[in-house]
N, C-alpha and C positions, 0 to 999 in steps of 0.2 A: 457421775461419769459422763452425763450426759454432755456437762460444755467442752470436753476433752473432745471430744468425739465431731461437736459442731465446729471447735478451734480446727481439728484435725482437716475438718471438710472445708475451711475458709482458705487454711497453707496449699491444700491441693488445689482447691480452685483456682487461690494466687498463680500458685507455680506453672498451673494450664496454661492460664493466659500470657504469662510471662514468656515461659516458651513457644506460644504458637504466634505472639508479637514478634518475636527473635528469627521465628521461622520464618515469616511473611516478610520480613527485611532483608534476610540473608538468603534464602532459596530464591530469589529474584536476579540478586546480584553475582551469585554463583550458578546458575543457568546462564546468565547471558554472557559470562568472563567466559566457561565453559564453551560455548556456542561461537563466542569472538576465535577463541584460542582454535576450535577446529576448522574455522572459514581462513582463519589465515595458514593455518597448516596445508593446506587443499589447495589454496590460492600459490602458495608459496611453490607447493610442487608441482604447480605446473610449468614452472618455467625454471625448475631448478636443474634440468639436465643442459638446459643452453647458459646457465649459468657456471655449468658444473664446467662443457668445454669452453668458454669465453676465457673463464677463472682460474679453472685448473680443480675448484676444491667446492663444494658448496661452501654458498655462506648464507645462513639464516635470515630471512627478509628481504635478501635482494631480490627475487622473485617478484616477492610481492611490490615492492619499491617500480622494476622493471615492467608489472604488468600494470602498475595504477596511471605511470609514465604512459605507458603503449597506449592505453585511452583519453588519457587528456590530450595527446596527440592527434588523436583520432578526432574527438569533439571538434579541436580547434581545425582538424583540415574539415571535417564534414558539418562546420558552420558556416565555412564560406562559398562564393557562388562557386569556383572551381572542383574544391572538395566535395558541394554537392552531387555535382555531377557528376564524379569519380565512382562516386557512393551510390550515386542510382545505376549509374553501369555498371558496377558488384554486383550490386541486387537484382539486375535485371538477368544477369548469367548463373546466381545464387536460386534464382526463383525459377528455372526452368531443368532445375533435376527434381523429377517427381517426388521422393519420400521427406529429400528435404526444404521444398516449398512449404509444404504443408507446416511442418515444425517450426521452420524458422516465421514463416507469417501467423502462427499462433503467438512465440515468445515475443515477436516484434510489435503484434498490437499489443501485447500484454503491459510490456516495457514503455510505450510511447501514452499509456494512459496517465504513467506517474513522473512523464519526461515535462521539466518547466518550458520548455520549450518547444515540446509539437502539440500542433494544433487540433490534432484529433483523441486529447488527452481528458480527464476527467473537468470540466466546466464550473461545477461548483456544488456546494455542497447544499441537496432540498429534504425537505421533508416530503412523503407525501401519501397520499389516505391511499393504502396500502398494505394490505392484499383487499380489506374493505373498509367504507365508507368510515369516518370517525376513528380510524387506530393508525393513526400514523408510524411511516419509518424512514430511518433517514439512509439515505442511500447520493448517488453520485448522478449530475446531471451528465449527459454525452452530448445529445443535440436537441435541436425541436423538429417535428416533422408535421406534415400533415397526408392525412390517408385521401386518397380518392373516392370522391362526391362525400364524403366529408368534410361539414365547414368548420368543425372543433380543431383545434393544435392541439397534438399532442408530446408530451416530454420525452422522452427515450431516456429512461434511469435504471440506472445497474446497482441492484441489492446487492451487495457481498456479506456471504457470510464471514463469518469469526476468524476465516482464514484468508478473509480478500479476495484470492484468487477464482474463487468460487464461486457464486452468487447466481443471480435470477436477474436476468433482464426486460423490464415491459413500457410498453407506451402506457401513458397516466396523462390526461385530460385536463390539459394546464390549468382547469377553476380545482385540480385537486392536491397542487401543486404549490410548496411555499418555499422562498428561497431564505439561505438564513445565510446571516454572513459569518459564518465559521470556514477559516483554509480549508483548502482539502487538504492539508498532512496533518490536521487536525481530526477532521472528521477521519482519517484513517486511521490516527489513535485511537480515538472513540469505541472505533468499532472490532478493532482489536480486542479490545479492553473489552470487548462484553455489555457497554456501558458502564463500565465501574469510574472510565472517565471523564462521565457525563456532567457538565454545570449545572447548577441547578436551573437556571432562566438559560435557554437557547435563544439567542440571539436573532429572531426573524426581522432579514431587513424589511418587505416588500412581497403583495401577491404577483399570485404570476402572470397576469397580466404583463405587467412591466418589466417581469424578467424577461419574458418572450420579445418586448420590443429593443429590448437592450444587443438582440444579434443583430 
């Protein structure tokens, strides 16, 4: 009876892993359709009551259609020199009501870290010896600085944790400091991921010497 018994445990073992392969494919892609389906539900009602009196009726999507519109609009006026300035006189009357200063220049630096086009956004993706000497981690260059009556430069890089938004920000002493030519929307997978979607060889261009003379 004995190889009844080991057959028995080989079909179960099969059938674990068959299922938990199935599971690892399908719970990925039905979390994120899920997650899709209520960002645009959410999206969509925000503007489905000026939809509702434009139209007369709601209609599914127009919302979302009219608010993706409202922002490409917006990019193209607050890309050019007129729209800039448009943009900085908002923000300059936006920024002087006390509770929501505070909020909107949180979500605004937050936003302009991962904007291709402002300059005070994430620089490039380093490694570096980190929290100590020999265990490196990779995190987001911002700028380089140097401290007073100190002749070291130091890096300014943002740890984020698993959720991005999060993290640990510290000056790192650019001999500890490696820069790797990986994107940053690379390195923001990455780190999402946990490292699960880590290469195996990381790509380091160059020490940081030469990263520093490259601003």
């Amino acid at each position: 009876m004995g190889w009844i018994q080991s057959s028995g445990d080989r079909i179960r073992a099969t059938l674990k892993t068959q299922f938990i392969t199935g599971l690892v494919i399908v719970l990925p892609v039905a979390l994120s359709g899920y997650i899709f389906y209520r960002i645009f539900l959410f999206l969509d009602s925000l503007l489905d009551p000026l939809v509702t009196f434009v139209v007369g009726r709601p209609i599914p999507g127009l919302g979302v259609a009219v608010l993706l519109g409202i922002i490409f609009l917006t990019g193209i006026v607050a890309t050019n020199v007129i729209g800039r300035k448009i943009v900085s006189f908002l923000e300059g009357g936006l920024t002087h009501i006390p509770i929501f200063k505070k909020l909107y220049t949180a979500v605004k630096t937050m936003l302009e870290a991962f904007s291709p086009s402002g300059g005070k956004g994430f620089r490039k993706v380093v490694l570096a010896e980190y929290p100590k000497a020999g265990a490196y981690t990779m995190g987001f260059l911002t700028q380089w600085v140097i401290l007073d009556g100190d002749p070291v430069r130091y890096a300014s890089i943002f740890f984020p944790s698993n959720n991005l938004y999060i993290g640990v920000q510290a000056f790192v002493p650019e001999s500890m400091v490696r820069e790797t030519g990986i994107p940053v929307e690379e390195g923001i997978r990455m780190i999402l991921s946990g490292g699960l979607g880590m290469p195996e060889r990381l790509p380091v261009v160059r020490g940081s010497e030469e990263v520093y003379h490259d601003h």
